[in-house]
N, C-alpha and C positions, 0 to 999 in steps of 0.2 A: 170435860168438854174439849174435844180436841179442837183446836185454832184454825180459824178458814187459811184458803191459800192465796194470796195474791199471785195471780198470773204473771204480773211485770216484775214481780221481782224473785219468783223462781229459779232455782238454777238447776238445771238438771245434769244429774252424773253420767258416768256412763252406763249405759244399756244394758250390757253386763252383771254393772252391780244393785244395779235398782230391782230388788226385788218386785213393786208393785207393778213395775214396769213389764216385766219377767213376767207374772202371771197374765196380764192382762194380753200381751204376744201371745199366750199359750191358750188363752178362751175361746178368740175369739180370731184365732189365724190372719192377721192385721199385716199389713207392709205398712213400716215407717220410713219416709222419707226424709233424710237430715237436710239441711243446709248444704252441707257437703255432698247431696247426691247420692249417696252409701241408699242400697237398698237392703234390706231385712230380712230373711224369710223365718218366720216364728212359726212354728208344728204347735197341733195340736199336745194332748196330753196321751199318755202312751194307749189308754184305753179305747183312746176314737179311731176309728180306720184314718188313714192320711188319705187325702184326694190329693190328683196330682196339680197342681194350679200352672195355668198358661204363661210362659216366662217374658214378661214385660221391659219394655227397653225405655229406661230412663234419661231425659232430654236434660245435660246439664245446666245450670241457669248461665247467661250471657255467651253463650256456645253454636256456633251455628250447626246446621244438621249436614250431615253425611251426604255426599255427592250424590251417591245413589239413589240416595232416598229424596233431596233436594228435585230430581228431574220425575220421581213421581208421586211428587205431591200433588194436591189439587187446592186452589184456593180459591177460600170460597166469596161470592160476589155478594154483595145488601141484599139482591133477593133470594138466596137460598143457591143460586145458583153454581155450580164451580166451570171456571176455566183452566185450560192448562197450560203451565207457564215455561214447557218442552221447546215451544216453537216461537223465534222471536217475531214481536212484533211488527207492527209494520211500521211505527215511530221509529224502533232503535232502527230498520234499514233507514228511514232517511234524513233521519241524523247521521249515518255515515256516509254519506254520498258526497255533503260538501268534504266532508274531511280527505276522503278520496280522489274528489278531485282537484283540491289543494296542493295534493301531494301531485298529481299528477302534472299540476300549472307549473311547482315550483319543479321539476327538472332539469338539472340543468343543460344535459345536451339538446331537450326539448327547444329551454332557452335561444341555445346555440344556432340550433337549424332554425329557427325565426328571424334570427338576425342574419344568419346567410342568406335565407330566401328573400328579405328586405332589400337587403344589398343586389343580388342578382338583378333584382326588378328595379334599383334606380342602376345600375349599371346596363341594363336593357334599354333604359329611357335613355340616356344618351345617345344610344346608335338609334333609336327609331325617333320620326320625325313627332312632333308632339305638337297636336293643337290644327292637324292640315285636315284637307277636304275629302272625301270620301275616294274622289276621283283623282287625288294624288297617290294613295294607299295602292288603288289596284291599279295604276300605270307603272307603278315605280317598283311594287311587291306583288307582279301579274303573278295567274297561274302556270301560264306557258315558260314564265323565266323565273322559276322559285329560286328563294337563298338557301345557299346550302342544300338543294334538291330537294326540300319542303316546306321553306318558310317563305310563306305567302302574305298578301292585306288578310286573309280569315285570322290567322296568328295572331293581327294588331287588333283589327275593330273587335273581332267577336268577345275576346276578354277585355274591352276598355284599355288598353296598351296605347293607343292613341293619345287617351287622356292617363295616363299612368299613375300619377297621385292622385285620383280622385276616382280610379279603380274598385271595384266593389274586392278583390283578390289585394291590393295593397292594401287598400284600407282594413279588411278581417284579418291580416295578419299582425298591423299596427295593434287593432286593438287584443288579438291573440297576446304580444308582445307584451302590452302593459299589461295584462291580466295575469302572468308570468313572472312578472317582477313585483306585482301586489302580493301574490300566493309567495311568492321568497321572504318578502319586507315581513310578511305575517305570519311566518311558517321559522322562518329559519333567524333573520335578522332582528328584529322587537325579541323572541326570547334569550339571545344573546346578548342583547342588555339588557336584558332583568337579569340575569344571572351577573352581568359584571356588577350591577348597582350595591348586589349583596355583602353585606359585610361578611364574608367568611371567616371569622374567625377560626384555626386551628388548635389544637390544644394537645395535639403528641410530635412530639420532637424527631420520633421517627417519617411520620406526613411531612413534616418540614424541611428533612433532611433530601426527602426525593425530589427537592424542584428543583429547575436548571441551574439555579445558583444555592448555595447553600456554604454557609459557615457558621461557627462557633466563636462568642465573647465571651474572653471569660473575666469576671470581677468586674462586668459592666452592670449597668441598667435599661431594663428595655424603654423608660420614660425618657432616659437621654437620648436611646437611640429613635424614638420616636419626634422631639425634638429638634435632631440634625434632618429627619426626613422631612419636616412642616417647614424647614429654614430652605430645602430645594424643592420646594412647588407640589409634595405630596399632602393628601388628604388621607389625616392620621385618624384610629380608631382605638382606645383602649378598653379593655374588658377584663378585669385581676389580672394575670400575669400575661395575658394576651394580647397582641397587639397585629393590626392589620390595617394596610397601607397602601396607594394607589395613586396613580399619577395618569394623566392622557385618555380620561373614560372619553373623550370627546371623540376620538379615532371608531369605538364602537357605535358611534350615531352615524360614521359619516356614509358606511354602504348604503343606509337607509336613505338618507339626501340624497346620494347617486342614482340611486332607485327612482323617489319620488323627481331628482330634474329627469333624468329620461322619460319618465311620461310626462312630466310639462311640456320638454323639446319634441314631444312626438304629438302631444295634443295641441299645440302652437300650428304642428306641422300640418296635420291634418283639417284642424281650422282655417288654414292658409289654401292650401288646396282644395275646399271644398267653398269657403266661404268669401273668396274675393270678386274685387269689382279693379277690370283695367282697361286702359284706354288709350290711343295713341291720338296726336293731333297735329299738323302746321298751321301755325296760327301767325298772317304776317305783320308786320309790325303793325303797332294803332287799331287792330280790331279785338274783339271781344270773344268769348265763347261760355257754357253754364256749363259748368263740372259734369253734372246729372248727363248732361246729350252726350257725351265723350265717354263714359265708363258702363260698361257691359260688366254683368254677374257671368262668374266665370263657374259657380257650383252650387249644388243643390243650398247649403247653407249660408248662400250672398245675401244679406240683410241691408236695404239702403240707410244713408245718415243722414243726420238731419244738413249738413254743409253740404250736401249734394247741389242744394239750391244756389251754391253761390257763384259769383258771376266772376271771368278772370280777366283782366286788361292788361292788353301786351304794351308795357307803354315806350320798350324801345330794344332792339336789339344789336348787338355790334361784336365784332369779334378781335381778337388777338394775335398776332402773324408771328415768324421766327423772322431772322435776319433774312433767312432764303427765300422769304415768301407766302411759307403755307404755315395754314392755321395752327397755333398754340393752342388756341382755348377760345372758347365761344359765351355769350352770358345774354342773360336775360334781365328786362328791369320787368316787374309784373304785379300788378294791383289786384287784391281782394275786394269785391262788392257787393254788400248785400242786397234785400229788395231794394230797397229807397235809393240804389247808386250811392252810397255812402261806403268809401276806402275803409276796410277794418286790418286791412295785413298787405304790409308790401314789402317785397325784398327782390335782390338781384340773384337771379341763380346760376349756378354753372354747371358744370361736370363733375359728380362726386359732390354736390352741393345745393341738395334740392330744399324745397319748401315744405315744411310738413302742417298740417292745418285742420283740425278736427276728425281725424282718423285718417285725411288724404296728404296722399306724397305727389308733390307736383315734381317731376325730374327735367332735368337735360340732356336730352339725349341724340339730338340732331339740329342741322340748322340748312338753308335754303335762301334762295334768292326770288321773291315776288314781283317786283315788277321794279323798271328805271322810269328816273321819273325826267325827261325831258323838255327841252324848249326847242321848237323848229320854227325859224326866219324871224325867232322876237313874239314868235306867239306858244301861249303856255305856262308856266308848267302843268305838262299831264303825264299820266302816268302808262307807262307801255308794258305789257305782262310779259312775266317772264315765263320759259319752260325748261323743263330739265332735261337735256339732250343724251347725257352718257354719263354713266357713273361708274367704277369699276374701283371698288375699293374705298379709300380717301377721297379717290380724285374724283370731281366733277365738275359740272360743264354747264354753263347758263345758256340759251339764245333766247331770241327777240327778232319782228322786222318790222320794219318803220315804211307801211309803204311811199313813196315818191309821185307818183305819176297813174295814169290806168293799164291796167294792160296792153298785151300786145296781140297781134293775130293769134299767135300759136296760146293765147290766154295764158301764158305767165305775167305777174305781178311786178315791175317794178317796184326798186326800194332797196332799203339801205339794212344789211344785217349786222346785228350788236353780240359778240359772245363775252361770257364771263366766266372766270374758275375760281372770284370771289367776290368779294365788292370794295377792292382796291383799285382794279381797273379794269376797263372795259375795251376789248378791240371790236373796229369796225370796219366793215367792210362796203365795197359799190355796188352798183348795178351788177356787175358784171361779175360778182364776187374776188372782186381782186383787195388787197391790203391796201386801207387808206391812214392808221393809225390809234392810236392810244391815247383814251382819255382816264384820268383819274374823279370820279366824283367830286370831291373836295377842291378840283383846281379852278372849277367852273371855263374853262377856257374852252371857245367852239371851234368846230373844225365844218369847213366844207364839202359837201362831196355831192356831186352832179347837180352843182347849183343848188344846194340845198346847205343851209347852214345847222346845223345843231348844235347844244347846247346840253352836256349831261349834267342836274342839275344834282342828282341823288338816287343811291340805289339802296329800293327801300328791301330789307334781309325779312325771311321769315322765319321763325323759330319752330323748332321741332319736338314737341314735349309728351312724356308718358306720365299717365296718372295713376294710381295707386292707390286701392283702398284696401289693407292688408290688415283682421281684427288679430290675425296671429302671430304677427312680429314679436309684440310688444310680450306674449306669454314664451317665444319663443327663444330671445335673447335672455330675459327671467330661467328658463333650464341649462344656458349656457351657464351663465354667470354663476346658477347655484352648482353646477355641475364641476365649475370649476374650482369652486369655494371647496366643494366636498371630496373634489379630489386630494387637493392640495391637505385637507385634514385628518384621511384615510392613511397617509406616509405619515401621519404621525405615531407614537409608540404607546403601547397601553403597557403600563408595569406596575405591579400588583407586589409586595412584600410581605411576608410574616415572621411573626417575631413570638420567642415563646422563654418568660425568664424561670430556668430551672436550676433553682440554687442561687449562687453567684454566678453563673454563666447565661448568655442571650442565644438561644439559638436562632438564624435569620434563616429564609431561604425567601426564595424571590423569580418570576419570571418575567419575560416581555414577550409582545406578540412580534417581533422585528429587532433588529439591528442586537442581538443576542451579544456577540462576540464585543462590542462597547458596551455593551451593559454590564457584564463581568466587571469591567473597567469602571463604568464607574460606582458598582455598589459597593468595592475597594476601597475608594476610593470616601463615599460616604462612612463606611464601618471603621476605617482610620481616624473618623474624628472624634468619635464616640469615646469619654472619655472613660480611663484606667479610676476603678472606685477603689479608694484605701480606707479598709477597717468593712469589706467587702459584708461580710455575716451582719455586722451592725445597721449598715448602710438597706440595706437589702429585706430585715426581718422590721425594720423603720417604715 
């Protein structure tokens, strides 16, 4: 009885010598396909005619298929259906569209002429008036007298040049700009530091030999020399006989920060010019005014605050003179009130030393003369208005007139005229406008003029103040500050070492991205301390 066969533990020889195998190719004209792919052709036995059989091309296993044949396949869909896979689809274009135009944002002379044309347009703002009335634009930039033979008001208003930061043409370049330095930070910057982060280890001596720096220890250790590198501020790596080492990866972050402050300081920028509220006002001493009536939205994104409502009270003004006379410096004493008249903030402010108070800048920026407050013949004190007669510069000029008497035929006004150029002293004059003398406020002392006594008791100052509600300062100074953090971090040096122990000898090589020529210097300098090993083979196979 001959013995059954288990299939799993069969081995078969080769083809060849297997007789059974032998005949059973020859009965029945079979192709065997091995493992190996090997195709078979077994004939019949001499007596049969041979047919000729169609010659079959065998797909090897884990192999992909021939170009050729890959572009005219057909594959087939769940319902029986086939598509052709010739022509790409419409996903793979636009999956490459953003990729394209990454590549396209991150350009650098693109870059370039962004920040020229930026430039151009705040160096444009300068020479053109910014913030004036329609009917200043075409008297001053007529068409009859163009700049330059063709710059006209069309040039200013039609593109918003008038209002220049808040231009619909500066502002799409701003955001052009940062969209350009996001496509960098993502394109070009982030994969250069993943690349620095990696531990590269080397492991041929000839790679080693090709970096900027490169020497040979011999009968050292590369764990000492790793060692001397952790004792000067490198972050050491060992892997068996390999070693790699890096110092200043901080320098590869800092383009990135430079990046991300320029779009803060440009988004700061842009919030500022689109989203403020300002306001000028002369407010004379002892009266009041509400934030909110003084500040105009200067751009589409002016959003008011909740301190808009608060009340300001001038409670005294006075100023500061030189030995010759004229004004030093000017100040203000001025009280915060909310609904209920209850003081929540008060301070003196000056020049260069405003008040800053839940988003608003209260400045100093001018100052004036309201009104003297005098006594005439022992009756009074009241107060007589003042007006600004000439200004030119620094210099200006108070007057006042106190009339005396009624008129006369030809209906001029009797009385006595008061000028001031501050509120030190006051000259006054007669009927007749002739010089009668100088009084000081503070001396209280009267003078007479045409039967008339007076008495200058105080002359009350008014102050001149701009308000400011600015949400972009605060993001704005924030891109300065990191801008200059990331500059200062960018001059630092990235240096990168490897180290390969073959034999008793250390092979190093080593580069930086900067200051090249002192780094020779000091990785000299480091490789001299590394110390000399005795009984090297022993030391070494330990």
């Amino acid at each position: 009885m001959s013995p059954s066969l288990n299939p799993l533990r069969t081995k078969f020889s080769s083809p060849l010598k297997s007789p059974s195998l032998y005949n059973l190719c020859n009965s029945r004209n079979l192709h065997l396909r091995l493992h190996l792919s090997l195709q078979t052709r077994c004939k019949q036995g001499s007596t049969q005619q041979q047919k000729p059989n169609p010659k079959k091309k065998i797909v090897l296993f884990g192999a992909a298929p021939p170009v050729s044949e890959e572009k005219d396949r057909q594959v087939s869909s769940r319902d029986g259906g086939t598509t052709s896979s010739s022509t790409p689809s419409a996903w793979r274009i636009v999956k490459r569209v953003p990729k394209r135009a990454l590549a396209l944002l991150a350009n650098l002379p693109l870059a370039i002429a962004e920040m020229g044309a930026i430039a151009a347009l705040m160096a444009l703002a300068t020479l053109v008036e910014q913030g004036e009335s329609l009917e200043f634009y075409t008297s001053k930039y007529s068409e009859e007298n163009p700049v330059l033979g063709f710059f006209t008001w069309k040039w200013i208003v039609y593109p918003g040049f008038d209002h220049m930061f808040t231009s619909p043409i500066f502002l799409g370049l701003l955001v052009l700009l940062g969209a350009s330095l996001m496509a960098c930070t993502y394109t070009t910057q982030i994969p250069l530091v993943k690349v620095a982060r990696r531990w590269s280890f080397l492991q041929s001596s000839e790679t080693i030999r090709k970096q900027e720096f490169s020497d040979s220890l011999t009968c050292a250790s590369v764990q000492d020399l790793g060692a001397i590198l952790m004792g000067h501020g490198y972050e050491v790596f060992l892997k068996g006989p390999c070693l790699y080492a890096f110092k200043g990866l901080a320098s590869r972050f800092a383009p990135i920060g430079v990046h991300l402050a320029m779009i803060l300081i440009m988004a700061g920028s842009t919030l500022s010019a689109a989203g403020t509220f300002k306001g000028s006002i002369t407010v004379p001493q002892g009266l009041n005014f509400v934030i909110g009536d003084v500040l105009a939205p200067i751009g589409f994104l002016s959003n008011p605050l909740d301190s808009f409502n608060t009340e300001v009270h001038v409670n005294r003004f006075y100023m500061d003179y030189y030995e010759s006379g004229e004004v030093s410096q000017f100040y203000t004493d001025i009280s915060l009130l909310n609904f209920e008249g209850k003081e929540i903030m008060r301070k003196t402010i000056r020049v260069n030393d405003p008040l800053r108070y839940g988003g608003i800048t209260i400045y100093q920026t001018d100052w004036g003369i309201s009104a003297l407050q005098i006594s005439k013949n022992g009756e009074g004190p009241f107060n007589l208005a003042v007006a600004p007669l000439q200004r030119s510069g620094d210099f200006k000029l108070f007057g006042t007139f106190l009339p005396t008497g009624e008129s006369d035929s030809s209906g001029k006004v009797k009385g006595i005229s008061m000028l001031a150029r501050d509120l030190q002293s006051i000259v006054l004059y007669d009927e007749e406008g002739k010089f009668v003398g100088v009084r000081r406020p503070s001396s209280k002392l009267p003078i007479e003029i045409n039967g008339t006594k007076i008495v200058i008791e105080d002359a009350i100052g008014s102050t001149g103040l701009d308000l400011k509600a600015d949400p972009g300062v605060p993001i704005v100074y924030t891109g300065f500050g990191a801008l200059m953090l990331t500059t200062t971090v960018s001059l630092l040096s990235h240096s990168q070492v490897w180290a390969l122990q073959d034999g008793s000898t250390v092979v190093v090589g080593a580069k930086r991205n900067r200051a090249k020529r002192e780094f020779s210097k000091e990785m000299n300098v480091l490789l001299n301390k590394v110390p000399e090993l005795v009984g090297t083979n022993d030391a070494i196979e330990s």
